[in-house]
Backbone bond lengths (Angstrom), bond angles and torsions (degrees), N, CA, C in turn:
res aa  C-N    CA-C-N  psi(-1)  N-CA   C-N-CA  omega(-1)  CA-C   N-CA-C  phi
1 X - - - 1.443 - - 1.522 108.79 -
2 X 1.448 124.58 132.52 1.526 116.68 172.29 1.481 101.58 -105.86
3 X 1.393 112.98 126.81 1.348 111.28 177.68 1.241 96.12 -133.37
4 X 1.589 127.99 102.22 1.365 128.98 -166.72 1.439 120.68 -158.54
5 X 1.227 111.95 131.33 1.807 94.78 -167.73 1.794 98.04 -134.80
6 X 1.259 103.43 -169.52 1.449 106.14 -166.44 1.904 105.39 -145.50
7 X 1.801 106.90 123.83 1.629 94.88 178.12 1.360 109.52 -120.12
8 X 1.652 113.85 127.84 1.346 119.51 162.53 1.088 115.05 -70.35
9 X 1.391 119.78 153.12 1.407 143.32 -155.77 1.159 92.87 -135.12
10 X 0.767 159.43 -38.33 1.676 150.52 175.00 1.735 109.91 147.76
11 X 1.466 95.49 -14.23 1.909 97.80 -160.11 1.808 98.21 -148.03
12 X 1.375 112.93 -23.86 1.508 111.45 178.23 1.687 104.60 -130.83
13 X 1.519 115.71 -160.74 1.191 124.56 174.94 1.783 101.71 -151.51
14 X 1.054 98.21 165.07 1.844 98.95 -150.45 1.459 87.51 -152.25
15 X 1.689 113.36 134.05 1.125 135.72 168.81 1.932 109.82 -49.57
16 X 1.181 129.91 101.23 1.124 104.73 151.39 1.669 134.91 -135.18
17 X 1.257 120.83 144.32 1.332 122.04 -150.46 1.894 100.44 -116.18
18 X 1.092 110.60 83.40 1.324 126.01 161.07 1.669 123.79 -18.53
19 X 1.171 106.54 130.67 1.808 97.68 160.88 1.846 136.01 -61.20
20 X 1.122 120.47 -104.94 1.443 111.97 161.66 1.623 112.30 -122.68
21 X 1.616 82.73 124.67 1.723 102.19 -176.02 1.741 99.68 -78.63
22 X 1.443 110.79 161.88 1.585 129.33 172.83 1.365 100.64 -72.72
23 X 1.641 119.63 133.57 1.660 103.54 168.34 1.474 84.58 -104.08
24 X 1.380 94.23 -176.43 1.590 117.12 -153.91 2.121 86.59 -90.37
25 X 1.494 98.17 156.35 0.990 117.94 171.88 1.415 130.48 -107.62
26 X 1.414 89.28 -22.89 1.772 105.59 -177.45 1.301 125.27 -126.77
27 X 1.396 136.07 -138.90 1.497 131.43 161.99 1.396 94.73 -125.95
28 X 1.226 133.87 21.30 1.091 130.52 148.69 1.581 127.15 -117.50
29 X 1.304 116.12 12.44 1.402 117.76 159.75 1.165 126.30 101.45
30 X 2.033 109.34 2.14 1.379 117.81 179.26 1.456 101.72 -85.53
31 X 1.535 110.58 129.03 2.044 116.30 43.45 1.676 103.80 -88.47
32 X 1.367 117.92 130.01 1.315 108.02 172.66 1.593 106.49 -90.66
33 X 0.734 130.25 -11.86 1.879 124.04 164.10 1.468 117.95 -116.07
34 X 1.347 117.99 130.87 1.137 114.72 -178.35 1.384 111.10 -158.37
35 X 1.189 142.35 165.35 1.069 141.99 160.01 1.613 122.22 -112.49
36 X 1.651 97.09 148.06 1.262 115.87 -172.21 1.733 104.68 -113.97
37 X 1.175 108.64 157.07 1.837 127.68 179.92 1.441 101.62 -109.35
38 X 1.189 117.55 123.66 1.642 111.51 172.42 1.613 93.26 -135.85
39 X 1.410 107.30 124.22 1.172 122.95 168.25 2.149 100.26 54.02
40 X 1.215 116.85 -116.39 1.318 124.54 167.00 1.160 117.31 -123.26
41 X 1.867 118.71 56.21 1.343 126.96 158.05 1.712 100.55 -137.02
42 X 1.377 103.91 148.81 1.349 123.84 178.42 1.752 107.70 -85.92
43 X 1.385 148.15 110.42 1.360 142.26 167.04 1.289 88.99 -90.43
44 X 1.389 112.11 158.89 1.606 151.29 166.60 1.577 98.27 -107.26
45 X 1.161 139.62 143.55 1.426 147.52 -167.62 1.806 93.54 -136.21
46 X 1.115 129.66 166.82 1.465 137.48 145.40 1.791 106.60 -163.18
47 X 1.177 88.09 140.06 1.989 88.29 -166.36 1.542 84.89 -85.14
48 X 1.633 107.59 148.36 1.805 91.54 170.72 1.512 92.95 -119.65
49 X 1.706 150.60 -4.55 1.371 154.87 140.88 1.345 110.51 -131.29
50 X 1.521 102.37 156.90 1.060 109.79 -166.08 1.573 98.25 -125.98
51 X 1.346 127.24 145.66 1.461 115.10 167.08 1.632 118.13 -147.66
52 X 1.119 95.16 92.69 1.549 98.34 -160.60 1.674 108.33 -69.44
53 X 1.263 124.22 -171.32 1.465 123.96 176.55 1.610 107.01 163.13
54 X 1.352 100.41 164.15 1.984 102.23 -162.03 1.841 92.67 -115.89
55 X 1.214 98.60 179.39 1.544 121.21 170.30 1.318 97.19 -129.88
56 X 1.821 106.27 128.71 1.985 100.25 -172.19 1.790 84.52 -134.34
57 X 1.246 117.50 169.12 1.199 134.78 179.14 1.398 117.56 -74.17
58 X 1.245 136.39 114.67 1.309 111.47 40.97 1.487 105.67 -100.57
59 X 1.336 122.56 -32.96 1.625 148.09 176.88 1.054 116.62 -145.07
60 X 1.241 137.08 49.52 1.543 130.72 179.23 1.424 127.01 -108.15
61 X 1.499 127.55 141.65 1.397 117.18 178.03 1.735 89.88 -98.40
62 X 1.123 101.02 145.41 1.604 120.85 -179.08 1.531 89.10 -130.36
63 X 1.413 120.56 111.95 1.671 145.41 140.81 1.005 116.39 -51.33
64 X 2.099 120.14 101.86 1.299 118.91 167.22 1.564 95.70 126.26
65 X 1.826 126.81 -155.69 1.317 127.02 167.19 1.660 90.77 -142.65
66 X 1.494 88.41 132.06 2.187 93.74 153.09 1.958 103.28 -103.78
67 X 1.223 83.67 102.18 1.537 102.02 157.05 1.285 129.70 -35.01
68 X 1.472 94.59 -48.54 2.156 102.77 166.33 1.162 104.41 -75.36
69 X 0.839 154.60 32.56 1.670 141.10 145.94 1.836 119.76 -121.52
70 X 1.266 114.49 86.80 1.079 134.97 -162.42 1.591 138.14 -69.17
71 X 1.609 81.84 -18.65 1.591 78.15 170.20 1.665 105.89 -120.86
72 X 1.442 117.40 10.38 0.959 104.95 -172.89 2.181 105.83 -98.86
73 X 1.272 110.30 150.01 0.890 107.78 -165.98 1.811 129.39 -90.52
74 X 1.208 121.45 148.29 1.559 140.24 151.04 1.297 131.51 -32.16
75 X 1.002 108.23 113.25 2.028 85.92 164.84 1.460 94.02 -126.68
76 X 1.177 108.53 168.83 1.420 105.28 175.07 1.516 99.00 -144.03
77 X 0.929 110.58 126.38 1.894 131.03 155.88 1.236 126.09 -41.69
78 X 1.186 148.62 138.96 1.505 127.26 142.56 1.678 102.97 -162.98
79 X 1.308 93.57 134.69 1.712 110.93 151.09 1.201 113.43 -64.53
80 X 1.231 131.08 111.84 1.834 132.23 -179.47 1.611 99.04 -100.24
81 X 1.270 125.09 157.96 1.130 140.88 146.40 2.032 112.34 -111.47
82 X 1.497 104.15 122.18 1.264 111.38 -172.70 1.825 110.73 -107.57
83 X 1.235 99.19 154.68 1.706 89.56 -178.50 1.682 91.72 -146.62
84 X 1.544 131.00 137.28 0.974 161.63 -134.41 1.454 126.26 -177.13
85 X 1.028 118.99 108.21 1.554 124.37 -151.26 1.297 103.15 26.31
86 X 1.112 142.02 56.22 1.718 110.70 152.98 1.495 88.26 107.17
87 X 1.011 146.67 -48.62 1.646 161.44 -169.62 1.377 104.39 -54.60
88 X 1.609 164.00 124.59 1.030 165.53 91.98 1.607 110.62 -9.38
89 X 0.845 124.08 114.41 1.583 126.09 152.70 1.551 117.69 -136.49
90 X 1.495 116.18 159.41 1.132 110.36 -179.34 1.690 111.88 -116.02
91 X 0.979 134.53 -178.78 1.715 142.12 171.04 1.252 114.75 171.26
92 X 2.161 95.59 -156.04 1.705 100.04 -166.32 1.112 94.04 -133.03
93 X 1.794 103.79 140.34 1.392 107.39 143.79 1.742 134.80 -146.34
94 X 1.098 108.20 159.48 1.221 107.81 -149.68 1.976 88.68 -127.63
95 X 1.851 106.77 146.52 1.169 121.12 -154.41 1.324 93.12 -171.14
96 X 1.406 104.64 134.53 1.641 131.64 178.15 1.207 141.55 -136.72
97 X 1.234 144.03 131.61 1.291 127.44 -141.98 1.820 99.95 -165.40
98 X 1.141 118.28 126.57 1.105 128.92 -178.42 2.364 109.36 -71.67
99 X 1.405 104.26 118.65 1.153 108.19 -165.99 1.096 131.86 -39.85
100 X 1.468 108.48 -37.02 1.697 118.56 171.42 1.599 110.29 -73.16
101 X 1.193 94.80 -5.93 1.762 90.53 -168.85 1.651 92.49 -93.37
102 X 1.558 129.21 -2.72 1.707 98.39 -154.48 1.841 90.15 -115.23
């Protein structure tokens, strides 16, 4: 599992490795708000699009989810907007989930 994120500081970027992220529930990427724990700060998350899409054989990106195909997997896209003490920031995140599982 990679569960790994990254915080600018204004001048560098800094390893950071989150507590437990929300997995996706749907093929569209809900929960769209959630919060994350990093180290000893609380983030607020809110997805503002979502764009899910598959990996199919032999190499293909497939745009969207087919529901009938069950073990093959999700990813989902999103532009997040994050809020942190009082701070607005925006970013990405990305989340995957095998179809029968969501």
């Amino acid at each position: 599992m990679l569960n790994r994120g990254f915080v600018f500081d204004g001048s560098a970027m800094h390893d950071a490795t989150p507590g437990e992220l929300p997995t996706i529930h749907t093929s569209d990427g809900a929960p769209h708000s959630f919060e994350v724990e990093l180290q000893e700060a609380r983030i607020q998350g809110h997805v503002l699009h979502s764009i899910p899409f598959m990996l199919d054989e032999p190499n293909d990106l497939v745009i969207g989810a087919d529901l009938s195909r069950p073990a093959t997997k999700v990813i989902v896209e999103a532009p997040c907007r994050f809020e942190w003490d009082g701070e607005v920031g925006y970013g990405w995140l990305e989340r995957s989930r095998r179809i029968d599982q969501l």
